[in-house]
C-alpha positions as CSV (number, residue, x, y, z in Angstrom):
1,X,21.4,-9.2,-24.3
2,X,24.3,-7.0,-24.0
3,X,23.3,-2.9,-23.7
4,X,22.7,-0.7,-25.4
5,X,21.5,-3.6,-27.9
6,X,19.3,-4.6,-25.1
7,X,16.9,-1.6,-25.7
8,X,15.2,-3.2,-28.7
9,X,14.8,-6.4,-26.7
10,X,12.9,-4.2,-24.0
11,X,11.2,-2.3,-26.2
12,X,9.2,-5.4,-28.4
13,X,8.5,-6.9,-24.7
14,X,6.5,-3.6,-23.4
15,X,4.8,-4.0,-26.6
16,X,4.6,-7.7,-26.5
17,X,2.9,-7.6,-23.0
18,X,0.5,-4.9,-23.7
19,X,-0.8,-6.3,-27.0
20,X,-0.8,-9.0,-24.8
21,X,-3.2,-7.6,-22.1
22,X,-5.4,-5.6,-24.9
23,X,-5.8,-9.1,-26.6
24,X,-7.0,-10.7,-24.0
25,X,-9.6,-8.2,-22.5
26,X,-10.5,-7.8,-26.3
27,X,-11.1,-11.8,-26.4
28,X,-13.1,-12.5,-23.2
29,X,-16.8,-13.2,-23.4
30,X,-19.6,-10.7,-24.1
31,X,-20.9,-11.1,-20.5
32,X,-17.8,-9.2,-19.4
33,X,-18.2,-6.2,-21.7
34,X,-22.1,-6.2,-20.8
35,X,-23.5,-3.3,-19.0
36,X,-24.0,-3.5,-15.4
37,X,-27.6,-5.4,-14.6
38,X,-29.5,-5.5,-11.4
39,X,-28.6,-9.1,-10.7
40,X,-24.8,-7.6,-10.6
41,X,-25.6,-4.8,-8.8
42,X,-27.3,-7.2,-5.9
43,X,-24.0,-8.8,-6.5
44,X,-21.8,-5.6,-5.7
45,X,-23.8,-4.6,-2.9
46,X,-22.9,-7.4,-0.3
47,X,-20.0,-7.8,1.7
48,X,-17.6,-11.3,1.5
49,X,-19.0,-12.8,4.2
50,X,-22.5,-12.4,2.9
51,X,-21.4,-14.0,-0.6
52,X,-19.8,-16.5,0.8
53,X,-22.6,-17.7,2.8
54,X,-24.7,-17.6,-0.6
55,X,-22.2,-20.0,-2.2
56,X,-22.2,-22.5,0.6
57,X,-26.0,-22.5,0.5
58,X,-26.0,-22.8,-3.1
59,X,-28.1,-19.4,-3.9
60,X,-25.0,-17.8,-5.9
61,X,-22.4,-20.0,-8.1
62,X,-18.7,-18.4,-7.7
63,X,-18.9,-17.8,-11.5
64,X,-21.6,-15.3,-11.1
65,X,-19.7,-13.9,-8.9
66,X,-16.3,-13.6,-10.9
67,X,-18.3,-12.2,-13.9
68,X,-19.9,-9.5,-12.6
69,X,-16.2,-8.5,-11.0
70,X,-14.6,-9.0,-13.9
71,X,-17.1,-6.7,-15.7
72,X,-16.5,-4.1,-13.3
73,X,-12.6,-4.6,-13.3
74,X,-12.2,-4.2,-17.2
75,X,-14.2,-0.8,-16.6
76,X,-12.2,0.3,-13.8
77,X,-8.7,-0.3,-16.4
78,X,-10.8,1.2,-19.1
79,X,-10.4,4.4,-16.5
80,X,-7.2,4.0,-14.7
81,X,-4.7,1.6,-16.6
82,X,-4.9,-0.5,-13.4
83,X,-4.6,-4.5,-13.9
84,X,-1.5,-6.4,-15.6
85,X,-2.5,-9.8,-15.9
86,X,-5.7,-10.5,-17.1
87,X,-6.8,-13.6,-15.8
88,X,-10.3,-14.4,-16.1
89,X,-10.6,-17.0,-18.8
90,X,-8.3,-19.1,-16.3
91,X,-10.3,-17.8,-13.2
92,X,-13.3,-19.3,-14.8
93,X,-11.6,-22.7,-14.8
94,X,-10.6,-22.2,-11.7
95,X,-13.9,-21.4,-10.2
96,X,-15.5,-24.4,-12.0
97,X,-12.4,-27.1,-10.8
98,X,-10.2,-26.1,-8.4
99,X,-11.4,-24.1,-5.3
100,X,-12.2,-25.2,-2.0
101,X,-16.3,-24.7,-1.9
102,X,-16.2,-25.4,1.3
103,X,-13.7,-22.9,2.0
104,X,-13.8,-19.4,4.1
105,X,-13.3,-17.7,0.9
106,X,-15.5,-19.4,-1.1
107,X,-16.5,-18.0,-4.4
108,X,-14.5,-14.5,-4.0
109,X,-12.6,-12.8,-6.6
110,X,-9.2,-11.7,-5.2
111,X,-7.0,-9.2,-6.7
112,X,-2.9,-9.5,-6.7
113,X,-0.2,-7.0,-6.7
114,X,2.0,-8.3,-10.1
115,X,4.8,-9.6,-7.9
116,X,2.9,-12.6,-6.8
117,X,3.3,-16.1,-8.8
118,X,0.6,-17.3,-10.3
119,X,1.0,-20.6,-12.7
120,X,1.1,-19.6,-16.5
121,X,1.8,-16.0,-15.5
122,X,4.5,-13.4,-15.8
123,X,5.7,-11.6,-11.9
124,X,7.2,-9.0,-14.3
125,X,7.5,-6.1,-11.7
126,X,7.0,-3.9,-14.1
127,X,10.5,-4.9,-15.7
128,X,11.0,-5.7,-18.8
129,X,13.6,-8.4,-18.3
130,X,10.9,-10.3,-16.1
131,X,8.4,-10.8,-19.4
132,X,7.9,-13.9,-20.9
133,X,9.1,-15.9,-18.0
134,X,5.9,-17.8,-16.5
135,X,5.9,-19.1,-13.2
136,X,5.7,-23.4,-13.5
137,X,3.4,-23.1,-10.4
138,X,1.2,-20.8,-8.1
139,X,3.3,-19.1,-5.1
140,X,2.2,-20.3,-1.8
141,X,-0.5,-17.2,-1.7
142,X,-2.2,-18.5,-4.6
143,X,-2.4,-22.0,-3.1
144,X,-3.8,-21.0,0.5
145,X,-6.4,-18.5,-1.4
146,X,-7.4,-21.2,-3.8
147,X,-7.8,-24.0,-0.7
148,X,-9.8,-21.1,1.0
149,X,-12.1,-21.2,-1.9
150,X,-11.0,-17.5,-3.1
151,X,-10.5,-17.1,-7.2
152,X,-7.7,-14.9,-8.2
153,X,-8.5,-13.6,-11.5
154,X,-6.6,-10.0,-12.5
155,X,-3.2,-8.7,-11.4
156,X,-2.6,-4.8,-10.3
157,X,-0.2,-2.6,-11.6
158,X,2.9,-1.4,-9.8
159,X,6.0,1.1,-9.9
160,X,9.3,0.0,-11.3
161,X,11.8,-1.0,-8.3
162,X,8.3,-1.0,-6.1
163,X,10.1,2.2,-4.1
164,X,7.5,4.5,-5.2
165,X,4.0,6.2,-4.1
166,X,3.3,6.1,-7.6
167,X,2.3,3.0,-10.2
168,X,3.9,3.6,-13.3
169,X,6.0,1.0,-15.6
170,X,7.5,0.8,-19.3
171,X,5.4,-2.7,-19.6
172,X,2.1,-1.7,-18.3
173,X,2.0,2.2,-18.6
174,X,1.0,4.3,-15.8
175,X,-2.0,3.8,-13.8
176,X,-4.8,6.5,-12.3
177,X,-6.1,7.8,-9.4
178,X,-9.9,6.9,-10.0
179,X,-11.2,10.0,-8.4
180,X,-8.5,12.4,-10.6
181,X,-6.6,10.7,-13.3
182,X,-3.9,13.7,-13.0
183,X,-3.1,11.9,-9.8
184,X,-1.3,9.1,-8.3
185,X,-3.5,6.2,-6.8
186,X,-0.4,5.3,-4.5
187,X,2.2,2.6,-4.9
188,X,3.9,0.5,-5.3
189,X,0.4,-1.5,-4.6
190,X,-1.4,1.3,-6.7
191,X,-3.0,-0.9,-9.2
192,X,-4.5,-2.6,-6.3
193,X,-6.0,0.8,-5.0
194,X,-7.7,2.3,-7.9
195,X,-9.6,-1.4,-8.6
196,X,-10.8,-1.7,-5.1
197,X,-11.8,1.9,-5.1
198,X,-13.3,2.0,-8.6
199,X,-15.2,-1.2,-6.9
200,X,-13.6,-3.5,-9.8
201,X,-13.0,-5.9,-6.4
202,X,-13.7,-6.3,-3.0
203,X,-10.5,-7.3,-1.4
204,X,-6.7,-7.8,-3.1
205,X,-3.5,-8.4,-1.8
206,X,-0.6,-5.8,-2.1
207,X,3.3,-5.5,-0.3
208,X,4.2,-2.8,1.8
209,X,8.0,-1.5,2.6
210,X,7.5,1.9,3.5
211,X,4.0,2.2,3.2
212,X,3.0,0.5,0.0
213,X,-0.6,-0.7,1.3
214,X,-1.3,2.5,2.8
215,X,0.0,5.1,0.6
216,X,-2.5,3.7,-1.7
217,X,-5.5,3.6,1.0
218,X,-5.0,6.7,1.4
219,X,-4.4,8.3,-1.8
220,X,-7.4,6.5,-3.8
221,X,-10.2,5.9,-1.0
222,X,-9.8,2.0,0.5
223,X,-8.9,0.6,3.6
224,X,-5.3,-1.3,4.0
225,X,-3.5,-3.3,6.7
226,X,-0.2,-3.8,7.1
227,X,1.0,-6.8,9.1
228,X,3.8,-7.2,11.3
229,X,6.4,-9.9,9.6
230,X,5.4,-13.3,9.9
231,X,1.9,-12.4,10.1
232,X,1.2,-13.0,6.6
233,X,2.5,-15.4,3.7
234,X,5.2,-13.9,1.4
235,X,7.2,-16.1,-0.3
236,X,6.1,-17.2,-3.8
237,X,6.7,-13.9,-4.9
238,X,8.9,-11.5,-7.4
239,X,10.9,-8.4,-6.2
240,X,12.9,-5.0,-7.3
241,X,14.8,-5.7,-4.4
242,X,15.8,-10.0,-3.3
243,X,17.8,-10.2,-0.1
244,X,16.7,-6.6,1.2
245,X,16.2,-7.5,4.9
246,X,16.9,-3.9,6.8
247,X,13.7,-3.0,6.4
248,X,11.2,-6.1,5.7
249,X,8.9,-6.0,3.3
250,X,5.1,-7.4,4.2
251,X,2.4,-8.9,1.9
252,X,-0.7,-7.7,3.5
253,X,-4.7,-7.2,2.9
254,X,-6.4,-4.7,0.9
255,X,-10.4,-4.0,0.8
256,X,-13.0,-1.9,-0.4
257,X,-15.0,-1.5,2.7
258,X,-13.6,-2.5,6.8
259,X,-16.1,-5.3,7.1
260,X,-14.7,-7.1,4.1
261,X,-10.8,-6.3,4.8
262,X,-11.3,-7.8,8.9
263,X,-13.2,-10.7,7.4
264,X,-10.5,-11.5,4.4
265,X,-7.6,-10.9,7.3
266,X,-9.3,-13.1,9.7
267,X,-10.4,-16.5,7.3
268,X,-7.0,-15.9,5.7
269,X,-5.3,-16.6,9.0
270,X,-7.5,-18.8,9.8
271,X,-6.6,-21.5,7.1
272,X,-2.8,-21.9,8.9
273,X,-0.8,-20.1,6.2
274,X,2.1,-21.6,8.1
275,X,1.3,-24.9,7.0
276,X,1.8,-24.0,3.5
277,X,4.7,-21.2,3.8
278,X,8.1,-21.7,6.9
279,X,7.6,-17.5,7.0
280,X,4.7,-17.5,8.6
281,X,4.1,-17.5,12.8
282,X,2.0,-20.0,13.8
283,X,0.0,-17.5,15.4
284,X,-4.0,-18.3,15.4
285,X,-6.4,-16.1,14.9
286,X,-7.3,-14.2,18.6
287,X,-11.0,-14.3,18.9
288,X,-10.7,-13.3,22.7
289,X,-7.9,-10.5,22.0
290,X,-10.7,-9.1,18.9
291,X,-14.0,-9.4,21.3
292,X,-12.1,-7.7,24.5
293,X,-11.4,-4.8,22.7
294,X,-15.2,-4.7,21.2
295,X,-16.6,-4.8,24.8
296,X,-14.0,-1.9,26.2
297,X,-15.4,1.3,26.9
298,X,-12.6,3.8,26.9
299,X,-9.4,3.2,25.3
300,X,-6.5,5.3,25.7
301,X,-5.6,7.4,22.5
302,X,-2.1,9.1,21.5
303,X,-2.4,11.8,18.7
304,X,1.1,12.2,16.8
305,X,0.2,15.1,15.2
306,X,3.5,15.6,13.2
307,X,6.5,14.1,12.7
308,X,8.8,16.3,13.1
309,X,9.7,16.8,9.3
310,X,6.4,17.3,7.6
311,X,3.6,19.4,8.8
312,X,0.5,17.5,7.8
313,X,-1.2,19.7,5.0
314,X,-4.1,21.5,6.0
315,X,-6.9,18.1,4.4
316,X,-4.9,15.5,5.9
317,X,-4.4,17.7,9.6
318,X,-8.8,18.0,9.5
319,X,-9.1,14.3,8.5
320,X,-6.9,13.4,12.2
321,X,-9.0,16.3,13.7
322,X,-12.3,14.8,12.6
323,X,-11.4,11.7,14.0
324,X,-9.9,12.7,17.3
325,X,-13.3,14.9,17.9
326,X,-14.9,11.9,16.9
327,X,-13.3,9.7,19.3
328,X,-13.7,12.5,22.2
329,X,-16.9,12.8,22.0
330,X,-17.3,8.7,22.5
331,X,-15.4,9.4,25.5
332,X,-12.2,8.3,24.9
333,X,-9.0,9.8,27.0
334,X,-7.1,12.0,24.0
335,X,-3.6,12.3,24.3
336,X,-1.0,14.4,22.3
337,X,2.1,12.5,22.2
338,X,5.9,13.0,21.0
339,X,7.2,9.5,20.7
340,X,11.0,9.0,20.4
341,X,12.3,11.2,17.4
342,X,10.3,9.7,14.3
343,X,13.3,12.1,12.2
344,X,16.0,9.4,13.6
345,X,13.3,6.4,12.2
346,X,13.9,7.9,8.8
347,X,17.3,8.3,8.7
348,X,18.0,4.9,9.3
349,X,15.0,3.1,7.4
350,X,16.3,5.0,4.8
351,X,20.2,4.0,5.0
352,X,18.7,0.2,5.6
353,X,16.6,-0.1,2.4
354,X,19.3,1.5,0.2
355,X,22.0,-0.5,1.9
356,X,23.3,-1.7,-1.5
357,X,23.6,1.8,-3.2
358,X,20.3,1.6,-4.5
359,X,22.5,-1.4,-7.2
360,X,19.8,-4.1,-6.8
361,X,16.8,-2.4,-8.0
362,X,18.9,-1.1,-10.7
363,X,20.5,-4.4,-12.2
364,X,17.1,-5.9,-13.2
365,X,16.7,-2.2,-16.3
366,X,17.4,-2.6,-20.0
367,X,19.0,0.1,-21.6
368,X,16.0,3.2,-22.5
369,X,14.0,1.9,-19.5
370,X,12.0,4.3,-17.5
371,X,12.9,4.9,-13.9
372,X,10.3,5.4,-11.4
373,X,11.3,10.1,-11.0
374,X,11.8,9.6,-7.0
375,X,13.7,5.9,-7.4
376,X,15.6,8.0,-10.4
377,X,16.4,10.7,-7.9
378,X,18.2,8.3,-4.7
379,X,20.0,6.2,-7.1
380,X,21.7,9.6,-9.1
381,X,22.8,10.5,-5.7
382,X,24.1,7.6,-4.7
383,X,26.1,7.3,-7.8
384,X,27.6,10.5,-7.2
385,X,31.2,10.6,-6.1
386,X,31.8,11.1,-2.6
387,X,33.8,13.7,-1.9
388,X,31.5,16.0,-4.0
389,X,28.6,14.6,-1.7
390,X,30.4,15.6,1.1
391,X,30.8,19.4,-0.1
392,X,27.0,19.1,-1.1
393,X,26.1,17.8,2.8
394,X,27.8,21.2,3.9
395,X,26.1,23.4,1.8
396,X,22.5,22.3,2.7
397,X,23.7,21.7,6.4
398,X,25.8,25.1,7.0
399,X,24.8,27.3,4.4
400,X,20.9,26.6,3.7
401,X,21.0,25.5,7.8
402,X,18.8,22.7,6.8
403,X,19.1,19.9,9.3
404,X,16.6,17.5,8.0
405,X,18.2,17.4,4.9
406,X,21.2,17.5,5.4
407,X,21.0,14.3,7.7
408,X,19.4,12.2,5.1
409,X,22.1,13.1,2.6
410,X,24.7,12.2,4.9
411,X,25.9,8.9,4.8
412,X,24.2,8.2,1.8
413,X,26.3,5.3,-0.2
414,X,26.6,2.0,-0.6
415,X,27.5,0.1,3.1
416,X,30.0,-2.3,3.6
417,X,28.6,-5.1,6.1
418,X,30.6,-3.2,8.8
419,X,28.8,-0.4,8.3
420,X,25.1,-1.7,8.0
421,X,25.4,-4.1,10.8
422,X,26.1,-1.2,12.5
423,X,22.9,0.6,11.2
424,X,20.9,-2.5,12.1
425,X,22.1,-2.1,15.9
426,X,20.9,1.6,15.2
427,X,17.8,0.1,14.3
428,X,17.1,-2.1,17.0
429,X,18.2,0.1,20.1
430,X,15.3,2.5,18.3
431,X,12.6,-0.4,18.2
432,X,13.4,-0.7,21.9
433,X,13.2,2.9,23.1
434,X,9.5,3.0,21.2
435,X,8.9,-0.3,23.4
436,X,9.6,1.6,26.6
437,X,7.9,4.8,25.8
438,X,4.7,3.1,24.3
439,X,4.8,1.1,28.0
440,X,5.4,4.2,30.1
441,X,2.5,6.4,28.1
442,X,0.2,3.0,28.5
443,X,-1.5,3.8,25.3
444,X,-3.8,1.0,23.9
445,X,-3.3,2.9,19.9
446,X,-2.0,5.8,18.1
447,X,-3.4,7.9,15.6
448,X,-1.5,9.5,12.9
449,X,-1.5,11.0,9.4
450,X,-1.0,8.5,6.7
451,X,0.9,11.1,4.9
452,X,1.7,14.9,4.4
453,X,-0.2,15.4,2.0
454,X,-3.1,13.5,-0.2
455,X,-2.3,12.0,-3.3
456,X,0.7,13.4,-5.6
457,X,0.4,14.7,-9.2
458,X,2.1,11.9,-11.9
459,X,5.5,12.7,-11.7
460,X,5.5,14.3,-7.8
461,X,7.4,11.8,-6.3
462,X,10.7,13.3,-8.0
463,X,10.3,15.7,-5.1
464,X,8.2,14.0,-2.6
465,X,10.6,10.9,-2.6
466,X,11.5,11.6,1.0
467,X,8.4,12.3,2.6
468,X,7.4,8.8,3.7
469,X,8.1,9.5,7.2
470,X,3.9,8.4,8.6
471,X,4.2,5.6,7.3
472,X,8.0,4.1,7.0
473,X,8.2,5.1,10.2
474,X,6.2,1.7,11.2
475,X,8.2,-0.7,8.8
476,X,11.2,0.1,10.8
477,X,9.0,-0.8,13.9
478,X,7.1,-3.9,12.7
479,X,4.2,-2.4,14.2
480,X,0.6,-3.8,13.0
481,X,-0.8,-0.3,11.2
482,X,-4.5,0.1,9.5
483,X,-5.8,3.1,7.4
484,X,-9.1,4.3,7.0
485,X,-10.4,6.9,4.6
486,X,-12.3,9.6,6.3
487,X,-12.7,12.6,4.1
488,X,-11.9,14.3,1.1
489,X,-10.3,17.1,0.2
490,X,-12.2,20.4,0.7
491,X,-11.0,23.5,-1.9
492,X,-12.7,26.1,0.6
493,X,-11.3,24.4,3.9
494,X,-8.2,22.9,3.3
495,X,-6.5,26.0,1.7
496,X,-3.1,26.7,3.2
497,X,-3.1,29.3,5.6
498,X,-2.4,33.3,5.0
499,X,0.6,32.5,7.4
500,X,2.6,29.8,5.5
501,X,6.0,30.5,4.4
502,X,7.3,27.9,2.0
503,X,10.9,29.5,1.8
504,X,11.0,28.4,5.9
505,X,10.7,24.5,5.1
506,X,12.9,22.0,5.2
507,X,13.8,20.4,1.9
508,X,11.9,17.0,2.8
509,X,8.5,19.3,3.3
510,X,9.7,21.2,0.6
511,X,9.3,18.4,-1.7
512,X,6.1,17.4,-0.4
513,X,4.2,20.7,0.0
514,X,5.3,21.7,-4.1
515,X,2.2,19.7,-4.9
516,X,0.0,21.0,-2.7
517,X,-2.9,22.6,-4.0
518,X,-6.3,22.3,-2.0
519,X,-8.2,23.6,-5.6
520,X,-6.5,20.9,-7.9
521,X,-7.0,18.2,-5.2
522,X,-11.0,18.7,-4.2
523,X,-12.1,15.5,-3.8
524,X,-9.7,13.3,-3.5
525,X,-9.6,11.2,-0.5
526,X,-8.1,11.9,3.0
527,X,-7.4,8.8,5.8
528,X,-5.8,8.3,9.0
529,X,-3.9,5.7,9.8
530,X,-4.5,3.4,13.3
531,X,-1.2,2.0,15.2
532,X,-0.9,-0.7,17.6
533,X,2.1,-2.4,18.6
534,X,3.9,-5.7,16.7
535,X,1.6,-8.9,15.9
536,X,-1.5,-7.0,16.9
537,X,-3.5,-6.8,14.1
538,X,-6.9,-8.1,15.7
539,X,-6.3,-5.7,18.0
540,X,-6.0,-2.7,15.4
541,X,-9.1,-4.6,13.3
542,X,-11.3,-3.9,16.2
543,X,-10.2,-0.5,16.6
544,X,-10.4,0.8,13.3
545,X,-14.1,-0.7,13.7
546,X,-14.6,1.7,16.6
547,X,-13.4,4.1,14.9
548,X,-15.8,4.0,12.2
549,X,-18.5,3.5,14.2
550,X,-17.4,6.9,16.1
551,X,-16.9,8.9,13.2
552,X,-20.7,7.6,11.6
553,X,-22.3,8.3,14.9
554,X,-20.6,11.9,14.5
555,X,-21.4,13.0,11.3
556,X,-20.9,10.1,9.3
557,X,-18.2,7.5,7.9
558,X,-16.1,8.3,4.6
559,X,-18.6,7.7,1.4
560,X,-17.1,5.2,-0.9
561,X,-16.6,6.3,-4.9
562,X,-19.5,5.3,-7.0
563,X,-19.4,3.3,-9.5
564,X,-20.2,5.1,-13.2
């Protein structure tokens, strides 16, 4: 429909779906708006493997299983606004006719981000213009998960464009942090974050372009991996952004605890997702590569404290330290370590993904709809005319003598294909100086923040857009990255210091550190996240394993949010 006559047209459609959702939930079967009994809690308390085992011994059905999640995932939306599609009346179906028994996966509920196809179902995207338009068949994900015996049964809501560490939409409203609903749970694969944390599910799938699995880890409390490309299926899915290949974006695990998410990551790759989808590696599962690293004794450690743009707030610097002392004490050789400039990663992950002038992401809104505030904010810069760019780039860079900004504004517009192939070469002599420097230091992982800060208030990302830099940082690598929760945030020791001068900041930290406050934010979750190098994500499995096991033989591992 032609704008602005289009804004009615989006308008009944929002409505449509969420009438639709409420419907639905309203509709299902007593059993999932039951309270919680002890046969579900013996349910909720075992990991995947253990479940699965059940199933194949025929002590648990998979449709006990899908109930008692389903009853917990319509109380975690109740909280947070979290799922989309509500799928369960299929997922019985499924569970009774079409998944493999037999199979790794046998018998488990798994969550999806809304972008992935599932038959009879919107991949709205949080888009308006995407409602109404079921997919004729499952994407490829759905069909290895079903063959593995896994049920998908509720999809997770998401930002508009997916560009965001928030989860907020016109179709599905916004969703919760389920620790402080005046909080972000993360995005874009936020919906994902506050079910698994709520405990609505024990493993999910989300994307991840700048950090979209581990913003979310990290804000709400879960565990996340993201995969280098071709580790993990992705096509059979919808996106803000088709064709966007300077900065790849990955489909990758999600999980409630680290047992489940290295025992979904391992039977998922073990079914040969390349036989089912050409953009997977036929890379098998490394069962020597994940023992080795079990039986080591001391592993070499680099500590990237900063990255040069923003200062890790005071929680999420104590989270690194508790893990580092951790780690120390196992005696582990601790190195601090100032990798090539992860300032020049951001300036050109951030020229790559925008290539287009941010047009893309923008061609799929009706007229009225609701931007995501820090997709809003790139997009009304880009559309600003050049030459008064220009005179703004001078200001912030000669006047305000702001560097960091000033470098991310500058050259910020739509490229021509002369001028990004020339940003991709920018890109790939980067990759290889990290190659060299990670080989010269001989480091066997990194630790860093996840972020600068824990989660963001609704609405924070207008200012925080920029500060991505922990975690983007690694898309423009490809490396294999996991995050961990640790702690959470402490109002008596995670104050800011007497000493910190907010007027000295850049206007990257600037944006980040408006939102800090250690008093609104007690209790919200703090992680680190765990690096190793491209395709290695047994590798980093195992590690974040040590990991824990350091931290619980220290003092103890991160406590998990309880269920009300």
């Amino acid at each position: 429909m032609i704008p602005p006559f289009d804004y009615f047209e989006h308008q009944r459609a929002c409505q449509r779906k969420q009438v639709e959702r409420s419907t639905r939930i309203a509709n299902l079967p007593l059993s999932y708006h039951s309270a919680i009994t002890q046969p579900d809690r013996e349910i909720l308390s075992k990991p995947i493997e253990t479940l699965v085992q059940d199933v194949h011994k025929q002590l648990l059905k998979p449709i006990d299983i899908l109930r008692t999640y389903g009853k917990v995932a319509i109380k975690a939306h109740e909280k947070t606004n979290c799922l989309t599609e509500v799928m369960l009346p299929e997922a019985e179906s499924w569970a009774e006719n079409e998944i493999n028994m037999k199979g790794p996966l046998a018998g488990i509920p798994v969550s999806l981000k809304d972008s992935i196809a599932v038959k009879g179902f919107d991949a709205s995207v949080g888009y308006s213009c995407n409602t109404e338009k079921p997919y004729a068949e499952d994407g490829s994900m759905v069909k290895i998960l079903k063959a593995a015996g896994a049920i998908p049964y509720v999809k997770t809501n998401i930002p508009t464009t997916l560009l965001s560490f928030e989860s907020s939409n016109d179709v599905w409203g916004r969703c919760l942090n389920p620790h402080n609903p005046d909080y972000s749970p993360g995005g874009s694969s936020g919906g994902e974050s506050a079910l698994l944390a709520y405990g609505g599910g024990r493993i999910g799938i989300g994307s991840d372009v700048a950090g979209s699995v581990r913003a979310p880890a990290h804000y709400s409390g879960i565990y996340s991996l993201r995969c280098s490309t071709g580790r993990w299926p992705k096509m059979g899915m919808n996106t803000s952004m088709p064709g966007q290949e300077g900065i790849a974006s990955v489909f990758s695990p999600m999980a409630r605890t680290l047992e489940d998410l290295v025992y979904f990551s391992k039977s998922l790759i073990g079914t040969k997702p390349w036989k089912w989808d050409h953009s997977v590696h036929p890379i098998e599962w490394r069962t020597g590569e994940e023992e080795s690293i079990r039986v080591q004794k001391r592993f070499k450690i680099g500590v990237m404290r900063t990255d040069g743009v923003v200062d890790p707030a005071p929680a999420c610097a104590r989270a690194l330290e508790r893990t580092v002392s951790a780690l120390r004490t196992q005696g582990h050789e601790i190195i601090d370590v100032e990798p090539p400039s992860p300032y020049t990663a951001l300036r050109i992950a951030s020229q790559l993904l925008n290539a287009d002038g941010c047009k893309t992401i923008l061609s799929f809104f009706r007229t009225g709809e609701t931007n995501d505030p820090g997709a809003r904010q790139m997009s009304l810069y880009m559309k600003i005319p050049r030459p008064f760019k220009y005179l703004y780039y001078l200001w912030v860079k000669y006047v305000k003598r702001d560097d960091i900004w000033a470098g991310l504004l500058d050259d910020w517009h739509a490229k021509s294909a002369y001028e990004q192939w020339k940003w991709v070469a920018k890109r790939e002599a980067y990759k290889a100086s990290w190659h060299e420097w990670w080989k010269g230091e001989e480091l066997d992982l990194m630790l860093t923040p996840v972020n600068a800060t824990p989660a963001v208030p609704h609405c924070g990302m207008k200012e925080a857009v920029s500060a991505c830099g922990y975690t983007f940082l690694f898309n423009l690598l490809d490396y294999s990255c996991g995050v961990m929760p640790v702690t959470h945030v402490d109002k008596v020791l995670d104050q800011l210091p007497a000493t910190f001068r907010f007027k000295d900041l850049n206007g990257v930290a600037k944006g980040a550190y408006q939102h800090y406050d250690a008093d609104r934010m007690h209790g919200l979750p703090v992680a680190v996240q765990v690096v190793g190098q491209r395709l290695q994500e047994e590798k980093v499995l195992a590690i974040m394993e040590m990991v824990e096991r350091a931290l619980e033989e220290t003092g103890g591992k991160y406590d998990l949010l309880e269920m009300e």
